[in-house]
C-alpha positions as a Markdown table, in Angstrom:
| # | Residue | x | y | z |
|---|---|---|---|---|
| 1 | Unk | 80.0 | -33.3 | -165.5 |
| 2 | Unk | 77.7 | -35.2 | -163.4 |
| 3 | Unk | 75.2 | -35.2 | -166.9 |
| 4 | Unk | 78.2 | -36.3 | -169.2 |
| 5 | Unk | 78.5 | -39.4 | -166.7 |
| 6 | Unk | 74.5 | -40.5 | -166.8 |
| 7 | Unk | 74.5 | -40.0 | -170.6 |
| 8 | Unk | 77.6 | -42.2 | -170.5 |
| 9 | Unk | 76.2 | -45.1 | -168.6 |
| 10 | Unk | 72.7 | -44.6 | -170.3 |
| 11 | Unk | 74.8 | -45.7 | -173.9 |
| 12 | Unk | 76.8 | -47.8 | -172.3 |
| 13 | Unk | 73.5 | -49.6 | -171.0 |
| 14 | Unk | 72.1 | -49.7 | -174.5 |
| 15 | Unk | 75.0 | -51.3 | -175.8 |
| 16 | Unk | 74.8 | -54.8 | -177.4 |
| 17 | Unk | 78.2 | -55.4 | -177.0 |
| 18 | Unk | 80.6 | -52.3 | -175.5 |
| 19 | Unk | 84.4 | -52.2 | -175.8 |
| 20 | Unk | 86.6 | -49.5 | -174.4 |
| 21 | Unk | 89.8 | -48.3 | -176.4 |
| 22 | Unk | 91.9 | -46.8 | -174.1 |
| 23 | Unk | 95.2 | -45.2 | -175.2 |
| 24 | Unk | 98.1 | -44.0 | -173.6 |
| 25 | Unk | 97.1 | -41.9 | -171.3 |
| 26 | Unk | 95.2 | -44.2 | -169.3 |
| 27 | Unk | 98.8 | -46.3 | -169.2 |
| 28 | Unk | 100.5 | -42.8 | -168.2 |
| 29 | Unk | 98.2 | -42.0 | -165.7 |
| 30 | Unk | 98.3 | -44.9 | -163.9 |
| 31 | Unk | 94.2 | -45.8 | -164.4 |
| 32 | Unk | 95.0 | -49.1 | -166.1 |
| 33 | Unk | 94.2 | -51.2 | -163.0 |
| 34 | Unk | 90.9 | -49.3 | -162.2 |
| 35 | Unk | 89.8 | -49.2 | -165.9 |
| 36 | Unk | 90.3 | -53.6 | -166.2 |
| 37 | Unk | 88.6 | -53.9 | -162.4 |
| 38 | Unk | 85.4 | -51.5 | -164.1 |
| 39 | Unk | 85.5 | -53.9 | -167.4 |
| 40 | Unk | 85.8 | -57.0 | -165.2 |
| 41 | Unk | 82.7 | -56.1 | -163.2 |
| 42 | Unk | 80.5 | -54.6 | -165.9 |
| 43 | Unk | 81.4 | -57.3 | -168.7 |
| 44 | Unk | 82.5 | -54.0 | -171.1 |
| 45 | Unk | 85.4 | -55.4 | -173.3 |
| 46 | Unk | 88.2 | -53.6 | -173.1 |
| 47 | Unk | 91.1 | -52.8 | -175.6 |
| 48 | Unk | 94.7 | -51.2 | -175.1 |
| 49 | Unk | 96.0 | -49.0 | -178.2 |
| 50 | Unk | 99.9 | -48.7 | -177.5 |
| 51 | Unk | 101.7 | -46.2 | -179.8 |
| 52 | Unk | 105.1 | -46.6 | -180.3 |
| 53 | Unk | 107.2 | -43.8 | -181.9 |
| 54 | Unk | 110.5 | -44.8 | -184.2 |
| 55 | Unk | 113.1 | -42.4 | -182.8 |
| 56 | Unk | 116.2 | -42.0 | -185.4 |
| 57 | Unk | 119.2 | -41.8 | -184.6 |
C-alpha cells in the first residue's frame, strides 16, 4: 500500500497541472473536508462529480 502511495505522489509531483475528480463516495464517506484541506495545501485542483439518479414514480 505504502508503494501505491509514493507512486502516487511521484505522478502527482510530475504533474503540470493535477486535478482530482472525486465522486460520491468521497461525499458519502465524509472525506470531503480533508480531500479540499489536501488540495488547498498542495495547489492540486480539485473537482466534485455529483450523480443524481431520476427516481420514477
Amino acid at each position: 500500500e505504502s508503494a501505491v502511495v509514493e507512486q502516487l505522489v511521484d505522478e502527482l509531483a510530475k504533474a503540470k497541472r493535477p486535478i482530482i475528480l472525486a465522486g460520491n463516495g468521497c461525499i458519502r464517506t465524509r472525506a470531503s473536508r480533508s480531500l479540499r484541506d489536501l488540495c488547498e495545501k498542495t495547489g492540486i485542483g480539485l473537482i466534485y462529480k455529483v450523480v443524481f439518479q431520476l427516481i420514477k414514480i
